[in-house]
TIVEXVO-87071 format. One record per residue: x, y, z of N, C-alpha, C in turn; residue number from 1. Coordinates in steps of 0.1 Angstrom, whole numbers. Last residue first. Example, Ala and Ser with C-alpha at 12.3 -4.5 7.8 and 13.67 -1.06 7.14 Angstrom:
REM residues 2
R|128|-22|71|137|-11|71|129|0|79|2
R|132|-57|78|123|-45|78|132|-33|78|1
This chain:
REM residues 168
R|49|-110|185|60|-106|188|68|-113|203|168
R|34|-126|153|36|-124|173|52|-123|174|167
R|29|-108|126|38|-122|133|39|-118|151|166
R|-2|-95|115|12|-94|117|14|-103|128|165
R|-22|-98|87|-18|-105|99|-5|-101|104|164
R|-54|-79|68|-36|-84|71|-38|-95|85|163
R|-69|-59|46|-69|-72|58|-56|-79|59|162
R|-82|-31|39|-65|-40|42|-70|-51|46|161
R|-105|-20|13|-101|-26|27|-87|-33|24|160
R|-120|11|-1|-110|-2|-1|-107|-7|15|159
R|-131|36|-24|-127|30|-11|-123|18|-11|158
R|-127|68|-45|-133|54|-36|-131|53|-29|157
R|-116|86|-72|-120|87|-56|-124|70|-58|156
R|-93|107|-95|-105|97|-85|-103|96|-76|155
R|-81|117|-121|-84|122|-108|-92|108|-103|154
R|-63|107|-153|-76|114|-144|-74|114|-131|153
R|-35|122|-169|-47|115|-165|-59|114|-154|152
R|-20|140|-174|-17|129|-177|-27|118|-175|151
R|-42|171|-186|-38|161|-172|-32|149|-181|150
R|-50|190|-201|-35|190|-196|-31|182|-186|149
R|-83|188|-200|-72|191|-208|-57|195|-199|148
R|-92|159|-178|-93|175|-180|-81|180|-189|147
R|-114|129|-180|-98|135|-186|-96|153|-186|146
R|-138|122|-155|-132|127|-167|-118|133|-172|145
R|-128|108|-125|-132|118|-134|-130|118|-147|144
R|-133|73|-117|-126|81|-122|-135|93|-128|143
R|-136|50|-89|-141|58|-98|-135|73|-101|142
R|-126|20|-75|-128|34|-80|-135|43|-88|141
R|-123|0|-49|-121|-1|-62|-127|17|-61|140
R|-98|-27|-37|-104|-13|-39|-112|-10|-51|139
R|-77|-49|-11|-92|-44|-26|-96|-32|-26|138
R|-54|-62|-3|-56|-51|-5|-71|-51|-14|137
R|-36|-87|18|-45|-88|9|-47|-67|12|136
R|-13|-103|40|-29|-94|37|-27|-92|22|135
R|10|-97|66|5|-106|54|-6|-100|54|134
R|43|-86|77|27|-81|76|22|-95|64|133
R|70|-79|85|63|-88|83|49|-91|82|132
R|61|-43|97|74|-57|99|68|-73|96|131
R|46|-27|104|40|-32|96|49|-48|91|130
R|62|-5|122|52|-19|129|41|-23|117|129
R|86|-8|96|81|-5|108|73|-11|114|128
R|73|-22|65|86|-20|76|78|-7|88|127
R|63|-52|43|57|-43|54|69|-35|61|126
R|58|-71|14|64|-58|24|55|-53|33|125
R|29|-76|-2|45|-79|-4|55|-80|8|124
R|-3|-75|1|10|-73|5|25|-80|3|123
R|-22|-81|-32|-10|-89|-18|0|-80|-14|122
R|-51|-66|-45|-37|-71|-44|-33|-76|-28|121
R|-76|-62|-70|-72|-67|-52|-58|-73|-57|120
R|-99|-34|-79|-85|-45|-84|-83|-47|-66|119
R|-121|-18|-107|-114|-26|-92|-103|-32|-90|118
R|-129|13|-118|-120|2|-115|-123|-3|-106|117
R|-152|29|-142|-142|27|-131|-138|19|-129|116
R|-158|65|-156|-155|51|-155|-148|48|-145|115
R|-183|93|-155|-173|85|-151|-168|70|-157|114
R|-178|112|-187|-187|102|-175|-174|98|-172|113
R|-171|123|-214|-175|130|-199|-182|126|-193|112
R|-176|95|-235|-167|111|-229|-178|116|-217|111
R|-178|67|-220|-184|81|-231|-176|89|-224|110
R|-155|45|-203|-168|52|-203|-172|63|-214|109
R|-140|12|-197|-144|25|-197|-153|32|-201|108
R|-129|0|-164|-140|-4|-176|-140|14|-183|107
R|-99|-16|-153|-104|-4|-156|-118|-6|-168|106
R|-87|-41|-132|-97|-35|-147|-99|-30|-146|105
R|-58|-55|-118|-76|-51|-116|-77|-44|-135|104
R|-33|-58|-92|-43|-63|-108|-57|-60|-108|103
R|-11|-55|-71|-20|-59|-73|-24|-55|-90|102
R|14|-54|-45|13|-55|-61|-3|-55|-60|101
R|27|-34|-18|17|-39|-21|18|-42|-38|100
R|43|-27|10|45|-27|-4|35|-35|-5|99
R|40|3|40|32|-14|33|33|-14|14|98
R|55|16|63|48|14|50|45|1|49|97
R|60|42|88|61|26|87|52|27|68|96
R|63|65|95|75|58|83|71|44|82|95
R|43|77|106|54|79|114|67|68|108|94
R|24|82|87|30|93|93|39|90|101|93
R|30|57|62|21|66|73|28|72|79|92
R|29|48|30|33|49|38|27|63|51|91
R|26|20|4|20|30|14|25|35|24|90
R|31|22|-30|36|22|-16|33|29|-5|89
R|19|-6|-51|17|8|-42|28|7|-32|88
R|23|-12|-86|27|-12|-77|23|-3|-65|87
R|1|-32|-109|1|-16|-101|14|-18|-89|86
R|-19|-35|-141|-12|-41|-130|-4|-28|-122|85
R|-52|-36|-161|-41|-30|-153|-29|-38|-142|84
R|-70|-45|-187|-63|-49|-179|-54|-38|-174|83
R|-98|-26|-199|-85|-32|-199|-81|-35|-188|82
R|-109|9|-217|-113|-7|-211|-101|-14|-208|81
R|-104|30|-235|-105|31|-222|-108|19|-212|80
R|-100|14|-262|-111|29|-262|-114|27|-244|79
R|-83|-9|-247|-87|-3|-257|-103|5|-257|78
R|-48|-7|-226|-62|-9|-231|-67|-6|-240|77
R|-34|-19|-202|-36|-21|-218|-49|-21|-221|76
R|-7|-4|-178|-23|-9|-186|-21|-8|-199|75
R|7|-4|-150|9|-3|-166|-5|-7|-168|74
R|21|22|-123|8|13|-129|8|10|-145|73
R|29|32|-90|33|25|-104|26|18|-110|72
R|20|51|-63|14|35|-74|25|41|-86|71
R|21|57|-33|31|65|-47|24|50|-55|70
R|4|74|-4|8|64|-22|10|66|-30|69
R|-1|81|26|2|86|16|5|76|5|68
R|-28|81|50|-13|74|46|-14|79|31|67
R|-45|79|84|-40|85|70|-33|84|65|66
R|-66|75|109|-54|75|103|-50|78|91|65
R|-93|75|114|-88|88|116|-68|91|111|64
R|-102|51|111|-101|51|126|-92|62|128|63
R|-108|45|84|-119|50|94|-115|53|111|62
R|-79|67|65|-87|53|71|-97|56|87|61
R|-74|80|38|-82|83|49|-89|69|54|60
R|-51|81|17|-58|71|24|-65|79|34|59
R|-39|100|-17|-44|96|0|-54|89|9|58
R|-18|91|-42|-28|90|-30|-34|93|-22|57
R|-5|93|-71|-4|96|-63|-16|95|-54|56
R|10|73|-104|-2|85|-94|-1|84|-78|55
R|25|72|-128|27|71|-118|20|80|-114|54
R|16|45|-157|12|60|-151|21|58|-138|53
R|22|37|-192|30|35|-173|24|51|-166|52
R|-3|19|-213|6|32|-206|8|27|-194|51
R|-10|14|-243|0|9|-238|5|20|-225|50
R|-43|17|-264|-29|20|-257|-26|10|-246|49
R|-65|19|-292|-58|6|-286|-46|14|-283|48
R|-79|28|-311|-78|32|-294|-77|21|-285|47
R|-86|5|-331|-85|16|-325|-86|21|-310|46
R|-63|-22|-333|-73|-18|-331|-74|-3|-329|45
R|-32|-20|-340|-35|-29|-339|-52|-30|-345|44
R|-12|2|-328|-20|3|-340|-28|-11|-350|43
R|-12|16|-296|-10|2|-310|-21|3|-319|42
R|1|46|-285|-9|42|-291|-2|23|-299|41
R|13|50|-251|21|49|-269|7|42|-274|40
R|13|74|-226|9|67|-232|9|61|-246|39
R|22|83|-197|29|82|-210|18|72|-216|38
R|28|106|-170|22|90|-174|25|96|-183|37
R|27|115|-132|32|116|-147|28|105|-150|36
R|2|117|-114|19|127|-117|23|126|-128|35
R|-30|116|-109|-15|112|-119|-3|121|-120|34
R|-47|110|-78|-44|118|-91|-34|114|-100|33
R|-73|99|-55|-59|98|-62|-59|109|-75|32
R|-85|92|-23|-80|101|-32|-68|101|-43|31
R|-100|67|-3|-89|70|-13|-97|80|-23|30
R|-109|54|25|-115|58|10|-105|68|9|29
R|-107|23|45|-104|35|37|-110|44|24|28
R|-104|1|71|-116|5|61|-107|20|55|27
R|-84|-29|75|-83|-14|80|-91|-9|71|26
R|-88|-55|99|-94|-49|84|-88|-36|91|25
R|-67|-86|114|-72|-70|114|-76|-65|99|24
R|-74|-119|121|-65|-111|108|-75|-97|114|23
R|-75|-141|134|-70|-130|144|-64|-120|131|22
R|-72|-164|114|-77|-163|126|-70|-148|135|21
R|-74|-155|75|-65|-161|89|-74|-155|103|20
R|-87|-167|49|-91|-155|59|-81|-164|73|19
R|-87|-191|35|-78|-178|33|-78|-166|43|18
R|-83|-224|52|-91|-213|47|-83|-203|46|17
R|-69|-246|62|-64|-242|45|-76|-229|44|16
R|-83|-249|84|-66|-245|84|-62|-241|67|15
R|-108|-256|72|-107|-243|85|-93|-236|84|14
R|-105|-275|57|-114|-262|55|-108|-251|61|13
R|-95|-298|77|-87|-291|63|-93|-279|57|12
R|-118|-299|91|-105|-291|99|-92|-285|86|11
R|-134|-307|75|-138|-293|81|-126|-291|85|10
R|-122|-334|68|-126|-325|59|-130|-309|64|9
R|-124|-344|98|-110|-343|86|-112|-335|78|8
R|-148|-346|101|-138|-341|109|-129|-335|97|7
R|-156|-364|77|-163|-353|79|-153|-343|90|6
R|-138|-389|88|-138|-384|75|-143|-370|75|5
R|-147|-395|111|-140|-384|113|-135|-379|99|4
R|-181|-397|105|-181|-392|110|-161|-384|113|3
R|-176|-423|86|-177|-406|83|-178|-400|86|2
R|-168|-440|109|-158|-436|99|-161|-424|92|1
């Protein structure tokens, strides 16, 4: 009897596990910058803000592929620390894309040091041969310093896709 008790329990492991059987990683390190952003101070705490950035991407993935990202991102933070939430849209040279949400933290840093982020998000969306896609997104980053007249900073890192697409 414990013996298929013990069955039972591994097979419920295996089938409820998060990592799906035959899921593809795509490895990448990312370039990003800020197009526009806004930031409203609360006057709550000091250097306590409220901002919507929209920044921009590039994906360099290890198998020479490359994709472009428009993020939507709000944060709350204070003296540079904080929760973030993000929209991305990835999209590759021949139109296929991948919508993606995700959440992460920004930590922040002394003036003129880095600080940085992580954050993992869910595919949403997929179109083209990304058509019903499932997966998962993590990355994380590191930011330049604020340069006078930027909406915000520059950065770099890296990050993995892990997905599943639906048999054709």
């Amino acid at each position: 009897m414990w013996v298929l008790f013990g069955l039972f329990l591994i097979s419920g492991w295996l089938l409820g596990s998060p990592t799906q059987v035959g899921a593809e990683t795509m490895n990448f390190k990312l370039y990003t910058y800020v197009v526009r952003g806004e930031s409203v101070p609360i006057d709550d705490v000091e250097g306590h803000v409220v901002n919507l950035l929209v920044r921009r991407s590039f994906y360099a993935f290890e198998n020479g592929e490359v994709a472009i990202v428009n993020a939507v991102s709000t944060g709350d933070f204070i003296k540079g620390s904080g929760p973030f939430m993000n929209y991305l849209t990835i999209t590759f040279p021949d139109g296929s894309t991948m919508i993606v949400k995700g959440q992460g933290t920004v930590g922040g840093a002394a003036a003129g040091t880095l600080a940085a982020g992580g954050w993992k998000s869910e595919i949403i969306k997929g179109t083209g041969r990304f058509e019903g896609i499932k997966g998962t997104l993590t990355s994380k980053a590191k930011y330049l310093p604020l340069e006078k007249g930027e909406a915000g900073s520059k950065g770099y890192g890296e990050g993995t896709i892990t997905y599943t697409l639906p048999s054709k």
